[in-house]
C-alpha positions in Angstrom: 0.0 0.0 0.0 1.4 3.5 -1.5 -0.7 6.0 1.0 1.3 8.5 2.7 -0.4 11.4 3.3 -4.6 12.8 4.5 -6.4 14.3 2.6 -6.1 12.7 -0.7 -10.0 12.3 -1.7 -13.2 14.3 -2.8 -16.0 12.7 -2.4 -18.8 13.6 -5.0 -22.1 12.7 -3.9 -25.1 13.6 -6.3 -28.3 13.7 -4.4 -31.9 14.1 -5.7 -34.9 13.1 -3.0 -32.7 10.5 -1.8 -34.6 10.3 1.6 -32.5 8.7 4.9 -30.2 7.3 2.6 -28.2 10.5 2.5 -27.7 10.9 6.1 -26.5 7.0 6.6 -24.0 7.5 3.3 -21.9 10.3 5.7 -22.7 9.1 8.5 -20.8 5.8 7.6 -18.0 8.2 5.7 -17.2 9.8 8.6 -17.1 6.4 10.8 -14.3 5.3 8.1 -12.1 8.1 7.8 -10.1 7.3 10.9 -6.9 8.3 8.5 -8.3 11.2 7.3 -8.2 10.2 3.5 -11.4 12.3 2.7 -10.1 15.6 1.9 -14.1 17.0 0.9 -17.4 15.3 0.7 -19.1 17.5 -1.6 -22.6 17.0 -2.3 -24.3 18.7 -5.4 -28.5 18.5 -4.5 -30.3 18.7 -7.5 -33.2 20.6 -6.1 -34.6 17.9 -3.5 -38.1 18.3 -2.4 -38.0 16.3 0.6 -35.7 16.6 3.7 -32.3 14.5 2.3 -30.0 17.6 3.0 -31.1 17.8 6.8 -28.3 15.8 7.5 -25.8 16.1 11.1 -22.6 17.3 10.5 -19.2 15.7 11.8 -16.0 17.0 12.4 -14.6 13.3 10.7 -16.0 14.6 7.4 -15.7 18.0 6.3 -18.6 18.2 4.4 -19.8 20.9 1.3 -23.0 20.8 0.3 -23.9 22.9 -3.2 -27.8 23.4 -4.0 -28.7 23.7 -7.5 -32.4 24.9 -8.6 -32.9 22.6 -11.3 -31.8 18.6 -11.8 -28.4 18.6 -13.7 -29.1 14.8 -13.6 -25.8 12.6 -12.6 -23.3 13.0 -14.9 -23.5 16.7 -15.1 -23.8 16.7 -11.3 -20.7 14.5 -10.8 -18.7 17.2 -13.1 -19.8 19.8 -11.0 -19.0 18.6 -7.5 -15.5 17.5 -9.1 -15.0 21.1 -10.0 -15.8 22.3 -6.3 -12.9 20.2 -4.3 -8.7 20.1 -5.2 -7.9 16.4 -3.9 -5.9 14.2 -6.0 -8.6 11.3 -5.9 -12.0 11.3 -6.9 -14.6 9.1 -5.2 -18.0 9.8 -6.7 -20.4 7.6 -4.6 -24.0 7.1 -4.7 -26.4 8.0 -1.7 -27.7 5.0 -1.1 -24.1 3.3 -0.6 -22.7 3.0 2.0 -18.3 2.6 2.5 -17.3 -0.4 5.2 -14.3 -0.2 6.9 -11.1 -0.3 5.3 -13.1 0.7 1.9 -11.3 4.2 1.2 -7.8 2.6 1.9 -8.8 -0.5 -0.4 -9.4 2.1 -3.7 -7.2 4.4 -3.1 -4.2 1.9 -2.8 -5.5 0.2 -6.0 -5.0 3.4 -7.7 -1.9 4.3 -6.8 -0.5 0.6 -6.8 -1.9 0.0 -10.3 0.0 2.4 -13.1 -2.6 1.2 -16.3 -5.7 1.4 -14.4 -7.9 4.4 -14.3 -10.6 3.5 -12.8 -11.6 1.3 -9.6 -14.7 0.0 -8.0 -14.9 -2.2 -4.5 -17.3 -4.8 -4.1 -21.3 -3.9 -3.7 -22.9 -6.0 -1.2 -26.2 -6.0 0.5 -27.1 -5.2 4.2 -26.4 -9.2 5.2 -23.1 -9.2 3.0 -24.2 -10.9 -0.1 -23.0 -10.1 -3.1 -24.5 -8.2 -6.0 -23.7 -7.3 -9.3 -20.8 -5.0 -9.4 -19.0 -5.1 -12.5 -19.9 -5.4 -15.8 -18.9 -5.9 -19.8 -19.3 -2.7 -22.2 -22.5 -2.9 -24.0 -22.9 -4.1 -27.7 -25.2 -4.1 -30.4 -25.5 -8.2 -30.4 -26.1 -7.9 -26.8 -28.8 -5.4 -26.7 -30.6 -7.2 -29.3 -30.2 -10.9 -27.5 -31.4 -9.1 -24.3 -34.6 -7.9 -25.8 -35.2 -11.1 -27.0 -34.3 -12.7 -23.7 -31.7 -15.3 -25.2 -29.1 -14.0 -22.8 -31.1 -15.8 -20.4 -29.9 -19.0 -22.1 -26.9 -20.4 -20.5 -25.0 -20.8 -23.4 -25.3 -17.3 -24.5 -24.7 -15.7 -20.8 -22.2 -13.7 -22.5 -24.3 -11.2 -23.9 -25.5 -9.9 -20.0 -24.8 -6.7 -18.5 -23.5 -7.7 -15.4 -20.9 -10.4 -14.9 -22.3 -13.2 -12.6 -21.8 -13.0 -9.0 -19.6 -16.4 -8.9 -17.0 -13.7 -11.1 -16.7 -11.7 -8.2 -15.2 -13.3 -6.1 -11.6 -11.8 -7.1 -9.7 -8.7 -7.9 -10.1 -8.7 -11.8 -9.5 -6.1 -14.5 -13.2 -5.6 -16.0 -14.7 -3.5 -19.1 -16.8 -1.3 -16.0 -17.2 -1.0 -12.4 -20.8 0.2 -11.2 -21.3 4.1 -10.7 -22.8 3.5 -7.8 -18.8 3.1 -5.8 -16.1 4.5 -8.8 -12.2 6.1 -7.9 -11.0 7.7 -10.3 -7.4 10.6 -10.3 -8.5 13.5 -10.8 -5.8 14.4 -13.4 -7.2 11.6 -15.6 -10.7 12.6 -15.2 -10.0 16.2 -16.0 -7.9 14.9 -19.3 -11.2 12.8 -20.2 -13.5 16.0 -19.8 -15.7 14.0 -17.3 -19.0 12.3 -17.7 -20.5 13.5 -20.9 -23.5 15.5 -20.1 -25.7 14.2 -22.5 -26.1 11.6 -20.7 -28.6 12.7 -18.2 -28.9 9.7 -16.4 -27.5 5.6 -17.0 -24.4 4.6 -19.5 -22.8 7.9 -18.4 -20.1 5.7 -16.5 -19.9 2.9 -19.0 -19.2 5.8 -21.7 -16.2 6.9 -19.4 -15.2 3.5 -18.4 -14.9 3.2 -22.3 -12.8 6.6 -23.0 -10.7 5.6 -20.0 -9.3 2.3 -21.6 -9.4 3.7 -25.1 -6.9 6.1 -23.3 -5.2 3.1 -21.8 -6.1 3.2 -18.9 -8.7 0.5 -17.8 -11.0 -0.3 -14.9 -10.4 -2.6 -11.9 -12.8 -4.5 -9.2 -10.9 -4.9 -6.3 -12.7 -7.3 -3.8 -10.9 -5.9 -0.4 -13.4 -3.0 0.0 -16.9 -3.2 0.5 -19.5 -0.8 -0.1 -23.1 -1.5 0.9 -25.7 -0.7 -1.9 -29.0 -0.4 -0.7 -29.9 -0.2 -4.7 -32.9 1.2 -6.4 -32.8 5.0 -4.8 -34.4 7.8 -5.5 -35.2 6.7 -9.6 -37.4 3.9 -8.3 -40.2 6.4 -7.9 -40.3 8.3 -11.4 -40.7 4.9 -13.2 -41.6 5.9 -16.2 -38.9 8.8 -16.3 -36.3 6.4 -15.1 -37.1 4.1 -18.4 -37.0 6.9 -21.0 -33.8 7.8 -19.4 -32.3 4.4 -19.5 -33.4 4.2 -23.3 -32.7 7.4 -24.1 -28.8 7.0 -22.7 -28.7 3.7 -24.7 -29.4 5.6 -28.1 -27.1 8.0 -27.0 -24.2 5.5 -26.5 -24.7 3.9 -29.6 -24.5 6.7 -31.3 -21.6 7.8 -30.2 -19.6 4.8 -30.3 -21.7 2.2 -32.7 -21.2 2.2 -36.2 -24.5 2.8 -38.1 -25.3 -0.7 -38.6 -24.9 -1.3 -35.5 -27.2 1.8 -34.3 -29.6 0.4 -36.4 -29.9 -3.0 -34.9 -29.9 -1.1 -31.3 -32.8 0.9 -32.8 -34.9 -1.8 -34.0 -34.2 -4.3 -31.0 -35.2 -1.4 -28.7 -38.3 0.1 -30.2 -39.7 -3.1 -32.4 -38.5 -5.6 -29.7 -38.3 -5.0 -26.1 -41.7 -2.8 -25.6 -43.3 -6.2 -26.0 -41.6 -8.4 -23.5 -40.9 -5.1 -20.9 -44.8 -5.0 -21.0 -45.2 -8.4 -20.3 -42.9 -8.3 -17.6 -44.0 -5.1 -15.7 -47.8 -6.6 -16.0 -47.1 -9.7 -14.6 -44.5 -8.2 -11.3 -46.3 -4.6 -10.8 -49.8 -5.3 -12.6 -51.7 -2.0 -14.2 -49.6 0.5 -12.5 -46.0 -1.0 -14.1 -48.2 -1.3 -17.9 -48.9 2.3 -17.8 -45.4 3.2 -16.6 -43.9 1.3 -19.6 -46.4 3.3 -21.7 -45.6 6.1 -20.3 -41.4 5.9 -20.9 -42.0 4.8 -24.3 -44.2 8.0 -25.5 -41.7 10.0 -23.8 -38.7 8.2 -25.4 -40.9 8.4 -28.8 -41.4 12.1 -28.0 -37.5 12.5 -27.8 -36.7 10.8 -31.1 -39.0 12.9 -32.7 -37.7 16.1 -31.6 -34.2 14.8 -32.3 -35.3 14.0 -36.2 
């Protein structure tokens, strides 16, 4: 382990009507900066209507919180919360997670100890210590289109899923993309990758970095030594509807970025001819009535969008 001096980490926490979660994510910061690695936890609210921000402080965590009047959404928050703190390390953290002990020292030291690796994400688990999914490959075309078909369900095409299986995690690995939800990153490298593209307002933001990152060779790396607990789902889970046109949105973003236009196209088709079909299916068999009109609902606004963009 390289660490030598305090001080050495922003954290960026982006924050949008994230409830009680807020309060446990510093509250645990502060519990696990006994060596005074956090130089700033820096939280960017993007106009919160309920009472997230009433949070305690603690002279463990120096603590910055900047109010915005609209929602930047996440990637534009991240940038803007980097912006605010000097620290050599980034560590932009969801509200909902929550670092265990040793889990600042465990990505840091990766970083430092690791010259061709850019990025680094620590091991989600849930409140009783099981794993979850914490790293996964860059998407594809073929993959998109075998998801909305539901072959990557098939055991002999589990290649084409997001999100390496659990039974992968079980070691420190180089991967295509750690989870935004837990991501260290130096801040010179961040700065020289122009941070998280803002057109992504929300979702594939961090797999489009994790991407610019290795195509700058410097790839991402789950180290297993650090834990975070992920309670998962947050604040999105109640905007439904919004949270699917983002998701969707982001994808066609991605792929137009970095597909080639065959490849768009077959995103395209799987996405709009495909999926609405089975995602229908799906959300009226777990959620009944409600989830139908919420899949609706994402679509018209995603149709919306591709309209306006045309």
């Amino acid at each position: 382990m390289v660490i030598q001096s305090a001080g050495m980490i922003d954290v960026i926490i982006v924050n949008w009507n994230s409830g009680r979660h807020l309060a446990d994510c510093l509250a645990a910061l502060a519990r696990n900066n006994g060596k005074g690695l956090i130089k700033s936890t820096i939280v960017v609210d993007n106009a919160s209507s309920d009472d997230s921000l009433a949070v305690e402080t603690s002279p463990d965590l120096p603590l910055v919180v900047d109010r915005v009047d609209e929602n930047l959404g996440f990637g534009r928050g991240c940038n803007r919360g980097a912006a605010l703190g000097d620290a050599d390390f980034l560590l932009f953290l969801n509200p909902d997670a929550r670092v265990r002990p040793g889990a600042l020292e465990a990505g840091l030291s990766a970083l430092q100890n690791r010259r061709a690796t850019g990025i680094v994400g620590l091991k989600l688990v849930d409140h009783a210590g099981e794993t979850q999914e914490s790293c996964s490959t860059f998407p594809t075309a073929s993959a998109v289109l075998a998801r909305a078909l539901a072959l990557d369900r098939l055991p002999w095409l589990s290649r084409f899923r997001a999100f390496l299986p659990k039974a992968a995690c079980i070691e420190s690995r180089a991967v295509d993309q750690v989870m935004g939800a837990c991501w260290f990153m130096p801040r010179p490298l961040f700065q020289a990758l122009g941070g998280f593209d803002e057109r992504f307002f929300m979702y594939y933001e961090d797999a489009d970095l994790a991407l610019r990152a290795m195509q700058a060779g410097r790839g991402s790396w789950f180290e297993i030594s650090g834990e975070v607990e992920h309670i998962g789902g947050g604040s999105s889970g109640a905007i439904p509807a919004k949270r699917l046109f983002y998701f969707l949105q982001s994808r066609f973003i991605f792929a137009k970025k970095h597909f080639g236009y065959g490849q768009y196209i077959v995103v395209l088709f799987a996405t709009l001819a495909i999926e609405p079909w089975s995602r229908l299916v799906l959300a009226g068999w777990r959620q009944g009535s409600s989830g139908f009109r919420s899949v609706i609902a994402g679509y018209r606004l995603l149709w919306c969008y591709l309209v306006s963009e045309n």
